[in-house]
RODO-2510 file (C-alpha; in nm, 4 decimals, decimal comma):
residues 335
     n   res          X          Y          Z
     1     x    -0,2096     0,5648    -1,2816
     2     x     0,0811     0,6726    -1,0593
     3     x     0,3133     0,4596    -1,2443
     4     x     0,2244     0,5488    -1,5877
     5     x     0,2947     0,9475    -1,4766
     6     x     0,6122     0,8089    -1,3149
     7     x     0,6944     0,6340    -1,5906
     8     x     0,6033     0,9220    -1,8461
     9     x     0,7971     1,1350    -1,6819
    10     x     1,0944     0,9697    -1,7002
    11     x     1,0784     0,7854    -2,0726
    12     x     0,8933     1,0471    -2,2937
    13     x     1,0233     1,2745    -2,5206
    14     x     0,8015     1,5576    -2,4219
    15     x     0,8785     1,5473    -2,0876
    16     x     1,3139     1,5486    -2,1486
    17     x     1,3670     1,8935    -2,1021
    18     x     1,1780     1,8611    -1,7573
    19     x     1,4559     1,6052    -1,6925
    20     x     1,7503     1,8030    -1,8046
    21     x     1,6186     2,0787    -1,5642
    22     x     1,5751     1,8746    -1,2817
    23     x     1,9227     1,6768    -1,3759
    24     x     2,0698     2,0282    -1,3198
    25     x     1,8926     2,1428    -1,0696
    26     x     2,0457     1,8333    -0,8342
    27     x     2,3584     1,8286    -0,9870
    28     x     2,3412     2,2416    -0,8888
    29     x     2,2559     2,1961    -0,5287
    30     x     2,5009     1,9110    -0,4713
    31     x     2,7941     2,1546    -0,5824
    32     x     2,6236     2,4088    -0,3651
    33     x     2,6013     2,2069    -0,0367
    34     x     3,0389     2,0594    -0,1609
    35     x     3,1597     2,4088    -0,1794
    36     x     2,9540     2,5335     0,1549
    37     x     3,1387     2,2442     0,2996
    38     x     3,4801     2,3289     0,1694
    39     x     3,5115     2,7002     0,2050
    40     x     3,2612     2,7775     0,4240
    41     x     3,3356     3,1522     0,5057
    42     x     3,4548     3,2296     0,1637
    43     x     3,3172     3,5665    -0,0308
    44     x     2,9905     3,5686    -0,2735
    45     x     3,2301     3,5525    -0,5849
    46     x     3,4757     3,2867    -0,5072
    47     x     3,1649     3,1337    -0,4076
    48     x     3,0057     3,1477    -0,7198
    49     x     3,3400     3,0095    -0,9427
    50     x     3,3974     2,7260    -0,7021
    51     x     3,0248     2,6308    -0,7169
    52     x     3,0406     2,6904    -1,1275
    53     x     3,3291     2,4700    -1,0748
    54     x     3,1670     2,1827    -0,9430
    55     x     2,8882     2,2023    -1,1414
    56     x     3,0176     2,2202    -1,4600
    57     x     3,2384     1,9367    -1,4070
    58     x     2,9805     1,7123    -1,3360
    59     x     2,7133     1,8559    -1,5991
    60     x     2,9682     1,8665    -1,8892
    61     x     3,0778     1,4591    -1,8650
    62     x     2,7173     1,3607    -1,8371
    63     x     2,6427     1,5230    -2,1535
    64     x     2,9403     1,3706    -2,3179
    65     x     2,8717     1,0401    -2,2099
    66     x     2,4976     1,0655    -2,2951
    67     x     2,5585     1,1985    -2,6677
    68     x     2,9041     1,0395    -2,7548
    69     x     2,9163     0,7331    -2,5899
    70     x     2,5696     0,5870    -2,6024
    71     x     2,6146     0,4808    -2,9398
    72     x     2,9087     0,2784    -2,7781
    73     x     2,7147     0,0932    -2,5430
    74     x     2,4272     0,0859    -2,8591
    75     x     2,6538    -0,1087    -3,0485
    76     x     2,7700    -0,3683    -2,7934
    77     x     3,1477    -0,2149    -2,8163
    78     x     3,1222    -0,2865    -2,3939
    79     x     3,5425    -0,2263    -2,3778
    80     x     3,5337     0,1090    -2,5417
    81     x     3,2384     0,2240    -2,3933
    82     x     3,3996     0,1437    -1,9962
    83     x     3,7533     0,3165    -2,0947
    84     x     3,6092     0,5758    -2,2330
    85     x     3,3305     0,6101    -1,9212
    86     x     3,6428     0,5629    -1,6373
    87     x     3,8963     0,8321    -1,8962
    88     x     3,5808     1,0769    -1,8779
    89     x     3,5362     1,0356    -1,4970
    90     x     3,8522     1,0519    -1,4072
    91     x     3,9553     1,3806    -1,6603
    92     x     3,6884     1,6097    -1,5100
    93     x     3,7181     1,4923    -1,1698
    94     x     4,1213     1,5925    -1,2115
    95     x     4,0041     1,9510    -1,3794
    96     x     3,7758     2,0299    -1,0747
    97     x     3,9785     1,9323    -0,7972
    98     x     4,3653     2,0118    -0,9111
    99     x     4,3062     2,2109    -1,2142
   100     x     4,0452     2,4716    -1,1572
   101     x     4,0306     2,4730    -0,8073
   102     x     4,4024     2,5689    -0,7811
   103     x     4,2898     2,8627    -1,0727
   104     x     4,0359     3,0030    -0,8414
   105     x     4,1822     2,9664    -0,5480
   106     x     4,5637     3,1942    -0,6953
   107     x     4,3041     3,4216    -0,8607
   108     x     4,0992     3,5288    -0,5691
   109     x     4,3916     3,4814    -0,3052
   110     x     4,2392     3,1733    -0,1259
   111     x     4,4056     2,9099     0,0724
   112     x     4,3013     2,5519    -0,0703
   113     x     4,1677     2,3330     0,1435
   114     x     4,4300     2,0432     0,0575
   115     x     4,7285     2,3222     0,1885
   116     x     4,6812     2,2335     0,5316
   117     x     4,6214     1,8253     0,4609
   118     x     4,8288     1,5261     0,4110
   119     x     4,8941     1,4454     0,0154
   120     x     4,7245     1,1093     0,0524
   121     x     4,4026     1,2927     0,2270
   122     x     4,3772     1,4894    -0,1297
   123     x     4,3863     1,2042    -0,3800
   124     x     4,1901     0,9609    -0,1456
   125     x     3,9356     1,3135    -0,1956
   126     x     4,0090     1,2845    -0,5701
   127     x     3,9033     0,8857    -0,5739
   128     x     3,5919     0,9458    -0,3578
   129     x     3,4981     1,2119    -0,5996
   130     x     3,6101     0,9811    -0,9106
   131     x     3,3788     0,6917    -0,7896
   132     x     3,0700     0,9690    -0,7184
   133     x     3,0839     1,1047    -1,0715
   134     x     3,1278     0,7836    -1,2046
   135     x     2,7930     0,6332    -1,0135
   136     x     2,5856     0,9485    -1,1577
   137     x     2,7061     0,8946    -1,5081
   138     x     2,6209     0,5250    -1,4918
   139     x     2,2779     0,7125    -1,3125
   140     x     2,2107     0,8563    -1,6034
   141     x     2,3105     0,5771    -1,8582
   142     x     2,0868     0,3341    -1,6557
   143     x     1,7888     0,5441    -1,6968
   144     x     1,8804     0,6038    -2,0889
   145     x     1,9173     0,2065    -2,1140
   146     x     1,5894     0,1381    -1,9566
   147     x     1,4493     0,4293    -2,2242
   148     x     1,6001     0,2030    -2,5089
   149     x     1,5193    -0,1264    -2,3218
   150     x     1,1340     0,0096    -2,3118
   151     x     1,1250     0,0756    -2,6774
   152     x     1,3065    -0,2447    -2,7863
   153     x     1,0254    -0,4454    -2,5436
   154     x     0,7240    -0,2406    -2,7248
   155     x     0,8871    -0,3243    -3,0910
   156     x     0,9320    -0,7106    -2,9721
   157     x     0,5615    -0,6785    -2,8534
   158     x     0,4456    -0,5236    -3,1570
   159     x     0,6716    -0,8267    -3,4491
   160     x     0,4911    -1,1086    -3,1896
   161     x     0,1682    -0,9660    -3,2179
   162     x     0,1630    -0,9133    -3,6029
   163     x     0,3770    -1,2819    -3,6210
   164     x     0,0828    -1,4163    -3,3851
   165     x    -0,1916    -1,2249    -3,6370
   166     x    -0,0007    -1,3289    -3,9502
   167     x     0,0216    -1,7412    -3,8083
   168     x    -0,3477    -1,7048    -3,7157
   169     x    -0,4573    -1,6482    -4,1184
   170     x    -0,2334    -1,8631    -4,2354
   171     x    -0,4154    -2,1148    -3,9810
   172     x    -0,7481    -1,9893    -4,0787
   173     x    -0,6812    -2,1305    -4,4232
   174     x    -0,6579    -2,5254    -4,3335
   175     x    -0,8849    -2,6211    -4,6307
   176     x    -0,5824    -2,6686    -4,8661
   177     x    -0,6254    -2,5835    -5,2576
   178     x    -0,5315    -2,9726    -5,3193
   179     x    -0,7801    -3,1236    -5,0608
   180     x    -1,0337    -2,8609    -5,2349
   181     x    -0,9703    -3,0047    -5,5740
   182     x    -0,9831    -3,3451    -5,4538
   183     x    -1,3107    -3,2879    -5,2971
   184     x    -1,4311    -3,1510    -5,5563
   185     x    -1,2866    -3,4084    -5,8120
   186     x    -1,4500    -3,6856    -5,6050
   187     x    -1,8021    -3,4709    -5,6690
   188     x    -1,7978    -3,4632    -5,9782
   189     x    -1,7017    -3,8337    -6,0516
   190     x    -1,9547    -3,9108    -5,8676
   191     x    -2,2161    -3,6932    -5,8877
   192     x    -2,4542    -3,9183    -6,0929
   193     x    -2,3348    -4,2556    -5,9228
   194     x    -2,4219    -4,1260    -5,5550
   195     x    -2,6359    -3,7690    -5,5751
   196     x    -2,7334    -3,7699    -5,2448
   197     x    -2,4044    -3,8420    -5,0906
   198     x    -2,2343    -3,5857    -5,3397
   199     x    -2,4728    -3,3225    -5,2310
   200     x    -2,4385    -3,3410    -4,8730
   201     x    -2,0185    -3,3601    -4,9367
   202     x    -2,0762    -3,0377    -5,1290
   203     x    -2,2730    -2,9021    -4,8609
   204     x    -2,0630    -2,9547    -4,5797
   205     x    -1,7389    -2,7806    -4,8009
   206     x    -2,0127    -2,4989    -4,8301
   207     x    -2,0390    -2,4907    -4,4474
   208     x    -1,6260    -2,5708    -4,3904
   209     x    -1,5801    -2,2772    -4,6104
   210     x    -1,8063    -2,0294    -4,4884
   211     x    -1,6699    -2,0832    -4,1325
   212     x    -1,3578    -2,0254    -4,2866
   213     x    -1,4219    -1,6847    -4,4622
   214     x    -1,6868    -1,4860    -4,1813
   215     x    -1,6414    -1,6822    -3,8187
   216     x    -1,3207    -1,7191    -3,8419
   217     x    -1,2555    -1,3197    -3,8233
   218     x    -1,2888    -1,3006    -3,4770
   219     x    -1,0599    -1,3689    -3,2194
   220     x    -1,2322    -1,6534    -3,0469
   221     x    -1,5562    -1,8277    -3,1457
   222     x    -1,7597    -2,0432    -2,9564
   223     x    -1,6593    -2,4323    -2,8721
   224     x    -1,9704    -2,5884    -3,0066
   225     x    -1,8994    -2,3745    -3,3318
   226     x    -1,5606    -2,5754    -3,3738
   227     x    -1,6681    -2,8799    -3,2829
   228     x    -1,9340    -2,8432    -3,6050
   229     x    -1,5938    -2,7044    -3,8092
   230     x    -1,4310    -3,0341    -3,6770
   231     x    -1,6938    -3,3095    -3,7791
   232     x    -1,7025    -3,1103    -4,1484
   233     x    -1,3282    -3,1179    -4,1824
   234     x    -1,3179    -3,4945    -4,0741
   235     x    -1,5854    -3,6159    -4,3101
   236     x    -1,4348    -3,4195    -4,6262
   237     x    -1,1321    -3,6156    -4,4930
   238     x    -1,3040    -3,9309    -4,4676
   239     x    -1,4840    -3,9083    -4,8483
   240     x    -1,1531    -3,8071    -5,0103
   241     x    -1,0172    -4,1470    -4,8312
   242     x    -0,7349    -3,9728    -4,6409
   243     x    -0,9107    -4,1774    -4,3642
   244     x    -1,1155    -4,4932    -4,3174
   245     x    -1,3690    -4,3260    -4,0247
   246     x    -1,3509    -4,1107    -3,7022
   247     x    -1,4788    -4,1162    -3,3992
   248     x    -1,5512    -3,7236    -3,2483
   249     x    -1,6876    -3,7927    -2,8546
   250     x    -1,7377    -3,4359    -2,6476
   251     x    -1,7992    -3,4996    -2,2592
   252     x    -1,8385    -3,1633    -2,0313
   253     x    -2,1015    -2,8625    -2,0429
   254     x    -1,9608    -2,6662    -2,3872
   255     x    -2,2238    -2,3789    -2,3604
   256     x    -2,0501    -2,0349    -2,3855
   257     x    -1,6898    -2,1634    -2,3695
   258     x    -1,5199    -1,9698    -2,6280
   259     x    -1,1591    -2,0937    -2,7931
   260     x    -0,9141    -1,9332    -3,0849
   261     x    -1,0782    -2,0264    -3,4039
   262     x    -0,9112    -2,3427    -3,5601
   263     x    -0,7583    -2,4518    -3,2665
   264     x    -0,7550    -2,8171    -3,2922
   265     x    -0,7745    -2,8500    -3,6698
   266     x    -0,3427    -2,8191    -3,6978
   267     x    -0,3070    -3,0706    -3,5056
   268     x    -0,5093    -3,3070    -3,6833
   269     x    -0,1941    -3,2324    -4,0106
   270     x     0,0996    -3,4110    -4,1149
   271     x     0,3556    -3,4576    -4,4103
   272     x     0,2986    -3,8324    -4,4123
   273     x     0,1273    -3,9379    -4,7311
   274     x    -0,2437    -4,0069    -4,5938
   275     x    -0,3369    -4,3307    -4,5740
   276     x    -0,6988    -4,4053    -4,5857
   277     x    -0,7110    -4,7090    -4,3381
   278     x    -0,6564    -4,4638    -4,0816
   279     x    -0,8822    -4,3952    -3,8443
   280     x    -0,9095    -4,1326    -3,6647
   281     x    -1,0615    -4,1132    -3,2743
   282     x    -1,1114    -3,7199    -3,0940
   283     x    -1,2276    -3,7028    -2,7197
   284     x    -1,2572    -3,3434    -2,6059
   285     x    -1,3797    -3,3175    -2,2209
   286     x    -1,4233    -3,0142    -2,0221
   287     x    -1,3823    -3,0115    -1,6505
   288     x    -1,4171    -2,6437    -1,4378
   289     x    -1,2119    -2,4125    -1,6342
   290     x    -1,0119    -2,6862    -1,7752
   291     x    -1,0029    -2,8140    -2,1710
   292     x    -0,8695    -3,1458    -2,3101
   293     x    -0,8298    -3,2685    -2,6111
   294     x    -0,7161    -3,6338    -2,6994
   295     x    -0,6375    -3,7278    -3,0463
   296     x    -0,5444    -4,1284    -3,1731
   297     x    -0,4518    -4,1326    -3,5168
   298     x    -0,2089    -4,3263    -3,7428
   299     x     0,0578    -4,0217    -3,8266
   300     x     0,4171    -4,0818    -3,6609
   301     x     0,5470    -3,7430    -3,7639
   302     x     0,3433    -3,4122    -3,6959
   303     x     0,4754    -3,0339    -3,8517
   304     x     0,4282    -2,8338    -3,4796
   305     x     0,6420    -2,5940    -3,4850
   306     x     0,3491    -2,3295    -3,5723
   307     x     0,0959    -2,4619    -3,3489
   308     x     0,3346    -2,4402    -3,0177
   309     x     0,3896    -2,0560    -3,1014
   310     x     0,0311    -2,0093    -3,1306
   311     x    -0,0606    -2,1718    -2,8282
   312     x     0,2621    -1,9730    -2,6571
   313     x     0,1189    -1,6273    -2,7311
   314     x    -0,2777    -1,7634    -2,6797
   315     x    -0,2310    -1,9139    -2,3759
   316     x     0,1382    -1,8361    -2,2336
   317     x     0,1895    -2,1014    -1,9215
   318     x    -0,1708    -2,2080    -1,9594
   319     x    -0,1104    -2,5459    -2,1863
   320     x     0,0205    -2,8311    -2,1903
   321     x     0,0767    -3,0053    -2,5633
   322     x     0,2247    -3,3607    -2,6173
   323     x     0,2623    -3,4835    -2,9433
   324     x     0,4147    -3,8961    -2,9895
   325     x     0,3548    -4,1011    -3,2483
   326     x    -0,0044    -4,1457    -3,3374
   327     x    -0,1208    -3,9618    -3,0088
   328     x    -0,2010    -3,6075    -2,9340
   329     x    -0,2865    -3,4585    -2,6088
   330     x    -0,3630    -3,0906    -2,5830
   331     x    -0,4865    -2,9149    -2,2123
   332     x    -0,5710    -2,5772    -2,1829
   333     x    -0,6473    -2,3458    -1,8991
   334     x    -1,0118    -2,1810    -2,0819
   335     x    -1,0822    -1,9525    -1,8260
***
């Protein structure tokens, strides 16, 4: 709670002119506590210009720098952005000590305080006072950066998440249109030869497909509910002869364990031409809060580019994925 106030203070827009009044509220009492140093016994109106002095010379190249040369740094030009930040600096720390200091002090018929001090006393004054405005510009710019860094973060956060929702649908839809029309080609050819067996194909795409469409909404479903989704997929695969048999083994308690929905059905994909003397063998074995899955299979060459970045943003540095030729070994941290 104390860190979102902090944090709210310092990053939202409704809160800026709070910061601009602190900012010069600080930047007031710091030329304040300078000019008590300097002229300590000096009247209430020399006072007042030598404190408007410092101020002003401080406020004025912090808004500079803050509306004319963040765009600079916004645009990666990093060697404009420093000579312009050190020519700033520099220029208004010149105007405060030699310029307008020397005005106030002939005006109001004050000794300076560099008349009674070696030359080399005054700049080495000038450099100290160089390098302090320069470190509460950079202040500033730091906080403004982390502003911008905050927002970039939030939009990166926001392009994963809908890349992440976007991968997940496109996952959801693993029944392609051509094994579809194959299945349902091989149905209808032999629908009078082998009823039975045509029915119970047709029944298990009813039951692939329904997954699909209404389980598959939510974020995670329940284990046992893919392992069903699995056995379906495999025999549609196995009676449009992209393989000769499978083997599905589960070892481990799977009641209440709850995955991503179409987790393990990616992995089971290639661009190899199927060959239907494959066969196909799945062990899946649960252990504490630990998930494996094993698949042996004939394909040399697997397309995983989009199942790494879904397992990245599901279970960032809880998996472990190895893909070789013609073996597959997925662990996952479930709980």
């Amino acid at each position: 709670m104390h860190h979102s106030i902090t944090s709210s203070i310092f990053l939202s827009p409704q809160y800026r002119t709070l910061r601009y009044v602190l900012l010069c509220f600080a930047l007031l009492l710091f030329a304040y506590v300078e000019v008590l140093y300097l002229y300590p016994h000096v009247e209430l109106l020399p006072f007042i210009a030598f404190t408007g002095n410092t101020f002003s010379c401080k406020f004025f190249p912090i808004m500079i720098a803050i509306t004319a040369l963040s765009p600079l740094l916004l645009k990666q030009h990093y060697a404009v952005f420093w000579i312009s930040i050190l020519a700033l600096a520099f220029l208004f720390v010149w105007l405060q000590q030699v310029v307008f200091n020397d005005l106030i002090c002939n005006y109001f018929n004050i000794d300076s305080w560099k008349k009674n001090v070696h030359f080399l006393h005054t700049w080495m004054d000038i450099l100290i006072q160089f390098s302090l405005a320069l470190l509460v510009v950079l202040g500033i710019f730091i906080g403004r950066m982390f502003k911008y860094w905050n927002k970039e973060q939030e939009h990166k956060q926001r392009i994963q998440a809908s890349k992440l929702r976007m991968e997940t649908e496109t996952m959801k839809e693993q029944v392609s249109p051509s094994l579809l029309c194959s299945t349902l080609r091989f149905c209808g050819e032999s629908a009078e030869a082998a009823p039975k067996e045509t029915s119970e194909t047709l029944m298990r795409l009813s039951r692939l497909l329904r997954y699909q469409l209404y389980d598959c909404r939510q974020e995670k479903v329940l284990l046992d509910s893919e392992i069903k989704f699995l056995k379906e997929y495999l025999s549609i695969l196995q009676y449009n002869n992209n393989c000769n048999g499978f083997n599905l083994s589960v070892s481990g308690p799977t009641i209440g364990i709850l995955i991503p929905p179409l987790l393990f059905v990616p992995l089971l994909q290639s661009e190899e031409t199927p060959d239907k003397h494959t066969f196909i063998d799945i062990n899946i074995h649960i252990h504490n809060d630990s998930l494996t899955f094993e698949l042996n299979d004939n394909y040399t060459q697997r397309n995983d580019t989009n199942v790494r970045n879904r397992l990245e943003q599901l279970y960032p540095q809880k998996h472990n994925l190895t893909i070789k030729p013609r073996h597959v070994m997925l662990e996952i941290q479930i709980r």
